[in-house]
N, C-alpha and C positions, 0 to 999 in steps of 0.2 A: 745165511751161513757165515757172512764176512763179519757178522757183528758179535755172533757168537763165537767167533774165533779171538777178534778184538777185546772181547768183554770178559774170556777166560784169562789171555795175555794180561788184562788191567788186575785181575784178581792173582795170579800169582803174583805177580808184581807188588803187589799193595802187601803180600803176606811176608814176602824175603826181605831179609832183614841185611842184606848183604853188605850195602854200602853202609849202616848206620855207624859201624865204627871210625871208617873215613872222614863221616861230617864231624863225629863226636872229637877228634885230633884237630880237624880243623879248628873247632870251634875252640879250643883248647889253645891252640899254636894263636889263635888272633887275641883270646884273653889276657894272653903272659905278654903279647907284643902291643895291645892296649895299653897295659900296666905298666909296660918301658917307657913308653913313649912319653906318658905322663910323667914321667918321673923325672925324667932328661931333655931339658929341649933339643939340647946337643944330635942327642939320639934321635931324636924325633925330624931334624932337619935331614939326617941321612937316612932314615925310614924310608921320608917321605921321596926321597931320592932313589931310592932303590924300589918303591911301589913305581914309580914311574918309568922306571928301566924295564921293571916287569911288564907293565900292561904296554906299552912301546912292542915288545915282542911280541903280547898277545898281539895286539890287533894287526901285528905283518904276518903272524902266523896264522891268524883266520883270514885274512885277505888274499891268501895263496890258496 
């Protein structure tokens, strides 16, 4: 019964298409901030500064 429950959950899941536009933004937002960074090293020093400021948060925010 449990896997039949599991394996319905896996199938609608696999069908909703709900989050696709989120990754498609994402993936969007990291192309145009690829495209900067390349362009500028300038830019690219404080990218890389502020990628590190982020993930800093992350990992105190999963640690809690």
């Amino acid at each position: 019964m449990g896997m039949l429950v599991l394996w319905r959950g896996l199938e609608a899941l696999r069908r909703s298409c709900s989050g696709q536009d989120l990754i498609e933004y994402a993936l969007m937002a990291a192309l145009i901030a690829t495209g900067v960074v390349t362009m500028s090293p300038a830019v690219a020093t404080s990218f890389a500064d502020i990628l590190s400021k982020v993930n800093s948060v992350v990992v105190i925010a999963g640690s809690n």
